[in-house]
Structure formats: C-alpha cells, structure tokens
C-alpha positions in Angstrom: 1.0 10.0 -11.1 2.2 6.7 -11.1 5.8 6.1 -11.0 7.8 3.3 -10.9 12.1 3.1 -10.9 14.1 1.4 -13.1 14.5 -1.8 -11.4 10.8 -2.1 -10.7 9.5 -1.3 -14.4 11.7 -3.0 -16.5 10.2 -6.6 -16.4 6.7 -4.7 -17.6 8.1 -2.8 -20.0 9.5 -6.0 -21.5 5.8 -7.4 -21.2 3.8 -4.5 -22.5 5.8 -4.0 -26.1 5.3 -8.2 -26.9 1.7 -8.7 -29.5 -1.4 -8.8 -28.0 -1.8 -12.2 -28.2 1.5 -12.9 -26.3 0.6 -10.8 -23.7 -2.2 -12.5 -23.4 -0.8 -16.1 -23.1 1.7 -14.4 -20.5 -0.7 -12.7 -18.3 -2.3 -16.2 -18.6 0.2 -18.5 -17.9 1.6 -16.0 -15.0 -2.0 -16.7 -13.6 -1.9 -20.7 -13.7 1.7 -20.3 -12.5 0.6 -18.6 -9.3 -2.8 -21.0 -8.7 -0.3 -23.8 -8.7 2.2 -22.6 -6.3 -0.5 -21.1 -3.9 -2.2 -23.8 -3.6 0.8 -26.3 -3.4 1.9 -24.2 -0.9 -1.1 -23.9 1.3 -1.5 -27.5 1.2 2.7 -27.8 2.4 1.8 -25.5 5.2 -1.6 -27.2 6.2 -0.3 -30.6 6.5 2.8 -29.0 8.9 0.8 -27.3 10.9 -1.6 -30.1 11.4 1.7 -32.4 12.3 3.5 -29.7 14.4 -0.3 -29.7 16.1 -0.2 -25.8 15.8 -3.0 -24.5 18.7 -6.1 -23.5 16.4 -5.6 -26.0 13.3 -9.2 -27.4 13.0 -10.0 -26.9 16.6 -13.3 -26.4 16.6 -13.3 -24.8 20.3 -11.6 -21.8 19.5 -12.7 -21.4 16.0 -11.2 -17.8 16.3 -7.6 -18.9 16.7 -8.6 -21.3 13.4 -9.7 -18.3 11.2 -6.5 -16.6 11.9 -4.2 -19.7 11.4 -6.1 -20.2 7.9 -6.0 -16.5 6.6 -2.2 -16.5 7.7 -1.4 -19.6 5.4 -3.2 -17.9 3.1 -1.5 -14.7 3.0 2.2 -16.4 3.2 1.0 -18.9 0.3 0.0 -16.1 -1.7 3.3 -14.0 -1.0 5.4 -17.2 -1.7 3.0 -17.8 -5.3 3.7 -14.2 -6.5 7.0 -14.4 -5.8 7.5 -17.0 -7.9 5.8 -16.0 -10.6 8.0 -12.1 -10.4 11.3 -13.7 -10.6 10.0 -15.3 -13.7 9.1 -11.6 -14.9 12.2 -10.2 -12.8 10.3 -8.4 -11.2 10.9 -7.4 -7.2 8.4 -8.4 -4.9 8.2 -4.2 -4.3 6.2 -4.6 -7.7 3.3 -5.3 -6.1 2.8 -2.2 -4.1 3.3 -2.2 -1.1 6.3 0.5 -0.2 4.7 2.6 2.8 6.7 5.4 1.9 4.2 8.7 1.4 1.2 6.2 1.9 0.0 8.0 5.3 -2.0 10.1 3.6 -3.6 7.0 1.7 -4.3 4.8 4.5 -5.8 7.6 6.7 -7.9 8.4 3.6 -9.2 5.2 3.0 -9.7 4.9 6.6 -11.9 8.0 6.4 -14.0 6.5 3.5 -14.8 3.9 5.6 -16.2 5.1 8.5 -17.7 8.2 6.2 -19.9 4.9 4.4 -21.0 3.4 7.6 -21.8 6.4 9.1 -24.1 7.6 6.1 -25.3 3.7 5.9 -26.2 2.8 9.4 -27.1 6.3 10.7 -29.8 6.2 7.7 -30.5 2.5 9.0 -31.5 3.1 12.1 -32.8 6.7 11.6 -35.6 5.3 8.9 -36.1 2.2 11.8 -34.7 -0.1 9.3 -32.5 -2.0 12.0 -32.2 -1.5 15.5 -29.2 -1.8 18.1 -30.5 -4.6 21.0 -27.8 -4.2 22.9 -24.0 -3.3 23.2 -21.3 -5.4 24.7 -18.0 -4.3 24.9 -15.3 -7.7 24.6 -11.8 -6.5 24.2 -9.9 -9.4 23.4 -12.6 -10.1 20.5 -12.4 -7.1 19.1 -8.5 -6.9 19.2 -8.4 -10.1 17.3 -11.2 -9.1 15.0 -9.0 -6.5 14.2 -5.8 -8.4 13.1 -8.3 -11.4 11.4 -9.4 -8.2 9.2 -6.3 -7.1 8.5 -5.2 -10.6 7.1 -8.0 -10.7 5.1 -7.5 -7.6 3.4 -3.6 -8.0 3.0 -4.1 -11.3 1.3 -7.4 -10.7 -1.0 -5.7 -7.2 -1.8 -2.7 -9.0 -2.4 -4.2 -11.5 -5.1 -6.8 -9.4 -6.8 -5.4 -5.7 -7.2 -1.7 -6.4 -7.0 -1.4 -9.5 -8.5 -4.2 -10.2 -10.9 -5.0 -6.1 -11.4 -1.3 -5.4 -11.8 -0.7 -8.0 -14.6 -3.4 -7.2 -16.6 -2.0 -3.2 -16.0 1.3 -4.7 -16.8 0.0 -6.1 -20.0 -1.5 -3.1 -21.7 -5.1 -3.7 -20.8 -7.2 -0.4 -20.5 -7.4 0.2 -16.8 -11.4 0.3 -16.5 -11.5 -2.9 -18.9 -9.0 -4.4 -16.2 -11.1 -3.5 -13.4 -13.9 -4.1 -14.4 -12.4 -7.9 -14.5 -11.0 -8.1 -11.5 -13.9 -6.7 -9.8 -15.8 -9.7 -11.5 -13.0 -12.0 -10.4 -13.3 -10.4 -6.6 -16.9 -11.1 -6.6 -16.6 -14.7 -7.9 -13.8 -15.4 -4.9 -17.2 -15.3 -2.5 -19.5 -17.4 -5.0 -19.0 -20.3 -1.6 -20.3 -17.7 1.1 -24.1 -18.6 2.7 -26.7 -15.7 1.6 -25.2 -15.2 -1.4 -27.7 -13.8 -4.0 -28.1 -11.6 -7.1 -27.3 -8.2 -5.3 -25.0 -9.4 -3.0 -22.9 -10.8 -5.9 -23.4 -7.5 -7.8 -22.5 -5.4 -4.3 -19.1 -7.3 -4.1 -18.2 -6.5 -7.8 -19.1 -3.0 -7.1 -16.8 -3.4 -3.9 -14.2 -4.7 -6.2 -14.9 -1.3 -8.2 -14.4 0.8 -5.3 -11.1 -1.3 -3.8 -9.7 -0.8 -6.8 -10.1 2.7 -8.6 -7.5 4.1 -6.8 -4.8 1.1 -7.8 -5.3 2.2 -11.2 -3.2 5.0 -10.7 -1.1 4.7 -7.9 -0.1 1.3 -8.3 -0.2 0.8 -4.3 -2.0 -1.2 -2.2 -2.6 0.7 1.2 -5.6 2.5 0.2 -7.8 -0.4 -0.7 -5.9 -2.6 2.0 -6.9 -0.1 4.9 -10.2 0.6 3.4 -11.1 -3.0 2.6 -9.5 -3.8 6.7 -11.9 -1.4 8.0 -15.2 -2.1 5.9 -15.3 -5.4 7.3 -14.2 -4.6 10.9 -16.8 -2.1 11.4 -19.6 -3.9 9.5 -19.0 -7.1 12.0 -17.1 -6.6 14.9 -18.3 -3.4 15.7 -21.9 -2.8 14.3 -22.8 -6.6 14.5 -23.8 -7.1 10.8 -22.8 -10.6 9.5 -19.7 -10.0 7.2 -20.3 -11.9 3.4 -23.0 -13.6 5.0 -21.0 -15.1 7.9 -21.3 -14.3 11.4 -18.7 -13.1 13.6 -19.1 -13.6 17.5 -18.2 -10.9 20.1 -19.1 -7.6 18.3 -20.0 -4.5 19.8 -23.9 -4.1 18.8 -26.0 -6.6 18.6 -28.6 -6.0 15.8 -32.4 -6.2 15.1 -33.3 -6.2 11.5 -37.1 -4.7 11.3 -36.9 -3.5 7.7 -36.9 -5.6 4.1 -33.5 -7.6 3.5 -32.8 -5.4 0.7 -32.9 -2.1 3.4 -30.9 -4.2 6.2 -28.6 -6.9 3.4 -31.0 -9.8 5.2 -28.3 -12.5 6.3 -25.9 -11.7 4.1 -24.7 -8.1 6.0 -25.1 -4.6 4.7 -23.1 -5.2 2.0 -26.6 -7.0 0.6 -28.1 -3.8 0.5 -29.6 -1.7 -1.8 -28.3 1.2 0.2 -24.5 -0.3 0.7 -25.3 -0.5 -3.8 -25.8 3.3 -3.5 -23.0 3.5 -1.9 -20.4 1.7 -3.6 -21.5 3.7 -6.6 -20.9 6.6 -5.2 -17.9 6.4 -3.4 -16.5 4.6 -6.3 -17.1 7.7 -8.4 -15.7 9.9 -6.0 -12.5 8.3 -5.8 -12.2 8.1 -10.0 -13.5 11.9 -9.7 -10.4 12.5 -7.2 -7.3 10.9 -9.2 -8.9 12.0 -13.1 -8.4 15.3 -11.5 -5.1 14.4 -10.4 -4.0 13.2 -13.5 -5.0 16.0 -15.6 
C-alpha cells in the first residue's frame, strides 16, 4: 500500500531496528532540531523582510498581503527546518510526501470530502434555521487570494504535523493510531492562541487532526489531507462566511446570521465549534480508515 524506494527508506529503516528507547531520544532530538532551525529561520527571514521593507510586512492597511507574507515565511522556514533535520537522517526531502505522481485521484478525493462535509453541515444548518445567509457578495480578488492564503496554510501545517512530526513517529515504529492520535493532539494544541477557543473546539481540531491524517497512515503522502485541509477552510470562510479557528476573514461570499445555540452554529469560533462539524469529523474520519483497512487487506 505504502511503498517507498530504496533511496527514500533506507534512513528509516536504519531508525526503526535501533531500541525503543533510542528511537525515542531520536525522534526527540529530530523534533528540537527542527524547532530550532524553524524558528531561527523565521526570525532571519522576518528581520529581511522588514529591512528590504517587503509590501505587507506589518502593514496594518492591507492586512491581507501581511497574512500571506507570514504563512509564506512560515512554510519556507519549515521546508528549510526539515531539511535539515533529513540530511541528518539522509533522508531526501521526497521523504516527506509530497511526489504528485498518481495523486490526482487523492486530491480530487479529498476535495470531494470537503465539499460532501459542508454540504451535509450547512444544508442541515440552514434547513433546521440554525444560521441564515444575510446576504451574498461576490469579491473576486478576495476570494482568489483567500484561495492561495489557504493553500499556504495547509502546505505548511500539513508539512509540520503529518509529514514531519507524523512521519517520524511512523519512521520510529510507533503504532500508526498511537501516532495519530498524538499528532492529532499536537494539531489541536498548534491553535491553543486562537480567540473562541473552548472545550469542543479544542476537541473538534483534534478530531480534524484525526481526519487529516488517517489517510497518511498508509499512503505516506500529503495531497489528500493538504487539499482537504485547503478547502475546509476556504469554503468555511471565504465562501460561506463562517469565522475560520475563531478568526474572521473579510470579503467572503455569504454573510451569515447565527439564530441557533453556538454549539448548532460553532458560536465565534466557526463551524468547526460545532457539535454537528463533531459528528462529522467522526464520521468522515471512519470512513476514510473504513476505505484504506479495506485496501490493505
């Protein structure tokens, strides 16, 4: 199911015969490693950017521009920390996950999910009167950069917590649930800072985490939970006008009356502070373990 060549496995192979407990420090030490360098790195990037006066670097006028400058640092920071940390392992950066090759299928999949989530969630939403659509505006340019701010995001947090962090711990010998199950804890505590944040939020994003990452498990490739993680925040705020992890992104498509209980509507914190977006994490997450078990056997 999951297959890796030569060049890509050996460094893991290595890594999963050592004890336990030197797995263990490994898989710890790799994790340090990379904090270090991404941080050191964003902070390199930062300070140029701020000398060079790049447009959008703590301009508070175009806060747009801003967001996309920041996730960009981000995402390079991160590619720069994992790289680092895989020539330690030798390891290719390929390692990670993210060959395209026969991953149509994947992204158009996960795509699929998506909308198949929000169409079950916010058809029920508005069908039981739960929220209602105030109006609709229709802002190109905001949507178009929504789109590629979405895409960032996912890249990078996919990046660091399924290929990175997940991988590792997969790399290590760790049961794959027990490993999930962590990083989906680890996912959830990357959003402890957002506003709105409370007990089922916080327990929706670790069931998110669940969901983003049942099918890295087996494939050992990023696109699905990428383009599924893209599009489950692009159509929950640009385009139905829910705030996204409890912040609020201007220019969506619907605007949005909340009539019924936060824990119908996700209150301030978006749908995915629902008990319904709870249902459904559960069940698409069990779908998608249903789907590759099946492969598998």
């Amino acid at each position: 199911m999951c297959m890796m060549d030569k060049k890509d496995g050996d460094g893991a192979r290595q890594a999963a015969v050592l004890p336990w407990w030197k797995r263990s420090l490994t898989v710890a030490g790799c994790l340090a490693l990379y904090v270090c360098v991404f941080f050191m790195v964003a902070g390199v990037l930062y300070l140029l950017l701020g000398l060079l006066r790049i447009p959008g670097v703590d301009d508070v006028d175009s806060p747009t521009s801003g967001l996309l400058v920041a996730e960009a640092v981000m995402l390079l920071a991160t590619l720069v920390a994992v790289k680092v940390v895989y020539e330690l392992r030798r390891l290719p950066l390929s390692h990670l996950g993210l060959s395209l090759k026969g991953r149509l299928s994947d992204m158009l999949a996960a795509f699929g999910v998506a909308i198949g989530l929000y169409a079950v969630g916010f058809g029920l939403s508005c069908l039981c009167g739960w929220v209602r659509v105030t109006d609709v505006v229709f802002n190109p340019s905001d949507l178009l950069v929504s789109l590629l701010f979405f895409l960032l995001v996912g890249l990078y947090e996919e990046i660091t917590v399924r290929g990175f962090v997940l991988g590792s711990l997969l790399d290590a010998g760790m049961n794959r649930y027990v490993a999930l199950v962590l990083t989906s804890l680890l996912f959830s505590a990357m959003h402890l800072g957002n506003p709105g944040l409370g007990v089922l939020p916080l327990l929706n994003l670790a069931l998110a985490g669940l969901l983003l990452g049942a099918s890295y498990i087996y494939t050992r490739n990023l696109w699905f939970p990428v383009v599924l993680h893209w599009f489950w925040n692009y159509l929950q705020g640009p385009v139905l006008g829910y705030e996204v992890s409890g912040k609020r992104f201007s220019g969506s498509l619907l605007h949005l009356e909340q009539t019924g209980s936060s824990l119908l509507t996700g209150g301030n914190f978006g749908f995915e502070g629902s008990l319904l977006c709870t249902v459904l994490l559960l069940a698409g997450t069990a779908c998608v373990i249903f789907y590759y078990e099946r492969r598998v056997r």
